[in-house]
NUVEX-848105 format. One line per 3 residues: for each residue x, y, z of C-alpha. Coordinates in steps of 0.05 Angstrom, whole numbers, plus 5000, padded with zeros to 4 digits. Example, Ala and Ser with C-alpha at 12.3 -4.5 7.8 and 13.67 -1.06 7.14 Angstrom:
2
5246:4910:5156 ~ 5273:4979:5143
END
This chain:
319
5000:5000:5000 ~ 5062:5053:5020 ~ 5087:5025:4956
5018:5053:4918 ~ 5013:5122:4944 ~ 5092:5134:4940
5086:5118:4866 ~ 5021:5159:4862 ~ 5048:5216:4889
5100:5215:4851 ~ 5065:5210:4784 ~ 5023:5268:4806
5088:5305:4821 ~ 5110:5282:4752 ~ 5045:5305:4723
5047:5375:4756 ~ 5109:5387:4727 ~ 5097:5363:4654
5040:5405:4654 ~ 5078:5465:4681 ~ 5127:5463:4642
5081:5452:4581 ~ 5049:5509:4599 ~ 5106:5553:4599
5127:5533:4525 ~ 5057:5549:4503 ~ 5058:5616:4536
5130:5635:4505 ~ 5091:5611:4444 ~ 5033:5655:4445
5070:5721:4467 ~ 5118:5721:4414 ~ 5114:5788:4377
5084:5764:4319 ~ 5024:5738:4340 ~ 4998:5807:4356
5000:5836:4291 ~ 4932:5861:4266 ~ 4908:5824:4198
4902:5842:4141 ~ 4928:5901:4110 ~ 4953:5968:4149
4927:5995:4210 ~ 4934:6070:4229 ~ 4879:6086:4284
4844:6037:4333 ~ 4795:6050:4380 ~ 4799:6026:4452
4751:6024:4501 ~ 4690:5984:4526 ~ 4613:5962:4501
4603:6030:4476 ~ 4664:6018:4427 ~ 4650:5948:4407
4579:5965:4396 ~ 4579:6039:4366 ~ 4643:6031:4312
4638:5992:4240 ~ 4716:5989:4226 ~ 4705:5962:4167
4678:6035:4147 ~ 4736:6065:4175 ~ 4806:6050:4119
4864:6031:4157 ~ 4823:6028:4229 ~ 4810:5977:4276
4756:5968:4334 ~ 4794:5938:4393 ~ 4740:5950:4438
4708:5897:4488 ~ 4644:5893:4525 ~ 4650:5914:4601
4727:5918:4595 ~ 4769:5960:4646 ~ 4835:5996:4624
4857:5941:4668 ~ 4866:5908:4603 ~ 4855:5964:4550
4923:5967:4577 ~ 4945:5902:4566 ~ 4921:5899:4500
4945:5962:4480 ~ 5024:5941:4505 ~ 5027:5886:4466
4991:5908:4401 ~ 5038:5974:4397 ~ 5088:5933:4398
5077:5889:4339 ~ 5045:5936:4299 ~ 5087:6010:4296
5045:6036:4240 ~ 4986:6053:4287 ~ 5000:6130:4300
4926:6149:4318 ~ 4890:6123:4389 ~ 4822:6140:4402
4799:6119:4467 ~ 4724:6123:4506 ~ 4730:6167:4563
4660:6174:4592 ~ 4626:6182:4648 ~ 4620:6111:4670
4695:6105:4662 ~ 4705:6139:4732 ~ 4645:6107:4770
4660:6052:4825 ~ 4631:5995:4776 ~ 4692:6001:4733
4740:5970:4789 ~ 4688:5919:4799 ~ 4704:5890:4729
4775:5883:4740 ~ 4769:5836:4805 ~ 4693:5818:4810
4677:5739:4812 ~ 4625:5747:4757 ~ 4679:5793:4716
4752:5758:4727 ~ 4730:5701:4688 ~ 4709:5732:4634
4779:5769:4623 ~ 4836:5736:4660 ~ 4832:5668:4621
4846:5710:4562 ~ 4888:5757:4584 ~ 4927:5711:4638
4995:5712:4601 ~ 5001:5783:4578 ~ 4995:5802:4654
5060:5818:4697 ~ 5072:5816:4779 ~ 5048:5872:4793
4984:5858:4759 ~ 4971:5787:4791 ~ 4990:5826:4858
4931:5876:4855 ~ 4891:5817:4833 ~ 4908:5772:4885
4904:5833:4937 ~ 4835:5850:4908 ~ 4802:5777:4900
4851:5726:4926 ~ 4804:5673:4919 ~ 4773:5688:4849
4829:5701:4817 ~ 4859:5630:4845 ~ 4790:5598:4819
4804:5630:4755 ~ 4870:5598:4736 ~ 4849:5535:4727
4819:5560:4657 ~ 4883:5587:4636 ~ 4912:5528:4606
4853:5514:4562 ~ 4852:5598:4532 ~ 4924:5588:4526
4920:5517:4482 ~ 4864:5550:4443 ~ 4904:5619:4434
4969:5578:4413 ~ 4926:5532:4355 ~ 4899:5601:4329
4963:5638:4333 ~ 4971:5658:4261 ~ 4909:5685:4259
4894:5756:4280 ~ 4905:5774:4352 ~ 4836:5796:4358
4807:5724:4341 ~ 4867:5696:4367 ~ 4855:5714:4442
4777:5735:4436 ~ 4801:5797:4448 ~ 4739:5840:4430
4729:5881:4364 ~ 4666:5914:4334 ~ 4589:5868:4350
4534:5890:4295 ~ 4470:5897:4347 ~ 4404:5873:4304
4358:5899:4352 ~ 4328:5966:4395 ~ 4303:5961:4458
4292:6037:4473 ~ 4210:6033:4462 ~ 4205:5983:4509
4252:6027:4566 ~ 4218:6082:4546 ~ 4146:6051:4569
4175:6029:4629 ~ 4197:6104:4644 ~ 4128:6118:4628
4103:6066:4678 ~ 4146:6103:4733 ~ 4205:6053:4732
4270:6097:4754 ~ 4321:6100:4706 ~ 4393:6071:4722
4437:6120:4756 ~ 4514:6117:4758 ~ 4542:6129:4826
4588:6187:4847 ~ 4634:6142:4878 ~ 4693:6134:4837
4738:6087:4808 ~ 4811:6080:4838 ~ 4850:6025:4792
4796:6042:4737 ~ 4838:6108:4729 ~ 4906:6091:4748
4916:6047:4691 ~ 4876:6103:4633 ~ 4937:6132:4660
4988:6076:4643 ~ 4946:6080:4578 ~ 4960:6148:4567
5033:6138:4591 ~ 5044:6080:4537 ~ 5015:6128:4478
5053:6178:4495 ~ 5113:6143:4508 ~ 5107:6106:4433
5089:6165:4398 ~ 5023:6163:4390 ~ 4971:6215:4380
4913:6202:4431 ~ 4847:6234:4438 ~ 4787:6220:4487
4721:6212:4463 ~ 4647:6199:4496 ~ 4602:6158:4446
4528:6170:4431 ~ 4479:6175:4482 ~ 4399:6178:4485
4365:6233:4511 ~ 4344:6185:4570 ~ 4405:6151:4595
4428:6147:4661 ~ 4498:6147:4649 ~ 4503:6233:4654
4481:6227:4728 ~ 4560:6237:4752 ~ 4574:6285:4696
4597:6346:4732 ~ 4651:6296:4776 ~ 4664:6269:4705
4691:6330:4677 ~ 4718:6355:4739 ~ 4765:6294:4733
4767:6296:4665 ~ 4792:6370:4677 ~ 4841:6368:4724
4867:6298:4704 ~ 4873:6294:4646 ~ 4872:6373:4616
4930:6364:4553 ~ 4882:6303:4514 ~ 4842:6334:4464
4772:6314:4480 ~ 4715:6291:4426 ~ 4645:6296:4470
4598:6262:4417 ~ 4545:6249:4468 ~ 4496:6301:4445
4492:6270:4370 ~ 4433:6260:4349 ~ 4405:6183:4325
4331:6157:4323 ~ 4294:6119:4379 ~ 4304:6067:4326
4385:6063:4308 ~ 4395:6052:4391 ~ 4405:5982:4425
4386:6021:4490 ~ 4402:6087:4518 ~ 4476:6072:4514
4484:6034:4449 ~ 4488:6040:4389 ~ 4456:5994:4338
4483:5971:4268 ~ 4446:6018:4228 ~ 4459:6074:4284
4538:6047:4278 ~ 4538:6058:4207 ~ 4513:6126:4208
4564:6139:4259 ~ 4629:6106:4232 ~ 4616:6154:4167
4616:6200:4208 ~ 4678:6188:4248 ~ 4722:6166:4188
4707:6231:4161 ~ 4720:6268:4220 ~ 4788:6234:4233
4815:6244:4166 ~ 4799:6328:4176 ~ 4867:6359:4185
4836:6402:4229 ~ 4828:6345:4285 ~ 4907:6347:4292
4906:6423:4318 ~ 4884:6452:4371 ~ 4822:6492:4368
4747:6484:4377 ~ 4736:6411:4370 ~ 4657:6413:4386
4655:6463:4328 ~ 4697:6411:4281 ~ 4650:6354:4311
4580:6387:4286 ~ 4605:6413:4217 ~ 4636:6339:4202
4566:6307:4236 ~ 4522:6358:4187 ~ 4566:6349:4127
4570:6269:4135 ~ 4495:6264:4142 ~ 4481:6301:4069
4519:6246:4033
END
């Protein structure tokens, strides 16, 4: 019987370590420079940021653009991403990222270490992180975050067999989602019914910020041109309830980014997913919009940007 467990033990021990070190070679695999180049063709400006990105921007409208944007996802790993696609891909010289008002709220650091969010970005992210990111995760969620590795070897094994494709697909790393449908007549009649509308709370983000920073840091620090931007909202959303701390912040903060406040814009009840989204046919009529606007020479000096904004919006919707 000692005999037994002694050699079960150590083919477990045995085990542990074949898998570890398999592991490892996959990782060094994954992360080589290469597999974060953006396919096909040349990319100049991406856009970074969360579900108003992914939803609201039809790259394939924009030449030379990509949507890097992901649903819910903190500049915890905007970051990330951002690091590592630089990298491989110098020719990007333009950075557009969503800087809104629901950026600084308190749910924002909740999506970095939350046990209903970590799962849905570690796995994926899991070998792009350093120490000092797995520190503020483990100091934030020890216990989630140590549920959450065991579905890092299967992200990796899938990210290694689709390695050569682009990073984007390769790590389910986010990228623009045509919405089908509108759901503002229905929130509308509940409004009408006397259903509050969601608030967002005046209790900010801590980490939620820190890293926009890194963000900003890395842009700067490559060379690239960065501007802020707040998508598209409806008349009715809740997500202006913390705007006078957003600006404050924005102000004070982050004062030398040229800021692009699109929130005023005007779509139909019927080209929103809800009061924060964009549909497809909303997206379209926006991404015209925007690839016109980013290819004005004007955008690249400093001036009245609001004033640029509404002569692009009112030229691009007479074509």
């Amino acid at each position: 019987m000692k005999l037994f467990l002694r050699r079960l033990l150590l083919f477990i021990i045995l085990l542990i370590l074949a898998t570890t070190i398999l592991l490892g070679v996959l990782v060094q695999q994954v992360n080589k420079k290469e597999c974060f180049v953006l396919k096909p063709g040349l990319v100049e400006t991406v856009f970074l940021g969360f579900s108003h990105v992914q939803c609201n921007i039809n790259d394939s409208l924009i030449p030379h653009a990509r949507n890097l944007g992901d649903a819910a996802e903190p500049f915890f790993y905007t970051f990330q991403k951002a690091k590592r696609i630089f990298e491989s891909n110098p020719e990007i010289q333009n950075v557009f990222i969503e800087f809104s008002s629901k950026c600084i709220s308190n749910y924002m650091d909740s999506t970095i270490f939350s046990d209903y969010h970590m799962p849905q970005f570690l796995p994926r992210y899991a070998t792009v992180l350093d120490g000092e990111d797995y520190r503020l995760l483990l100091r934030l969620n020890a216990s989630q975050l140590l549920s959450t590795l065991s579905a890092v070897p299967r992200e990796t094994l899938l990210a290694y067999r689709n390695r050569h494709q682009d990073i984007m697909q390769a790590k389910k790393w986010g990228g623009f989602v045509y919405q089908t449908e509108s759901t503002v007549a229905k929130r509308l009649e509940r409004i009408r019914k006397g259903f509050p509308r969601p608030a967002l709370s005046n209790d900010t983000t801590k980490y939620n910020l820190i890293y926009l920073q890194k963000l900003v840091l890395l842009c700067q620090e490559k060379g690239k041109r960065i501007w802020f931007f707040s998508s598209p909202l409806h008349a009715q959303s809740g997500d202006r309830s913390n705007e006078a701390l957003f600006n404050e912040i924005r102000e004070t903060r982050f004062s030398t980014i040229p800021y692009l406040d699109f929130r005023d814009l005007y779509f139909p009840d019927e080209q929103y997913r809800d009061f924060e989204h964009l549909n497809g046919r909303g997206a379209r009529r926006f991404s015209i919009f925007l690839n016109q606007l980013i290819r004005d020479p004007a955008i690249r000096q400093p001036g009245n940007y609001q004033q640029l904004i509404y002569k692009t919006w009112i030229a691009s919707q007479a074509d």
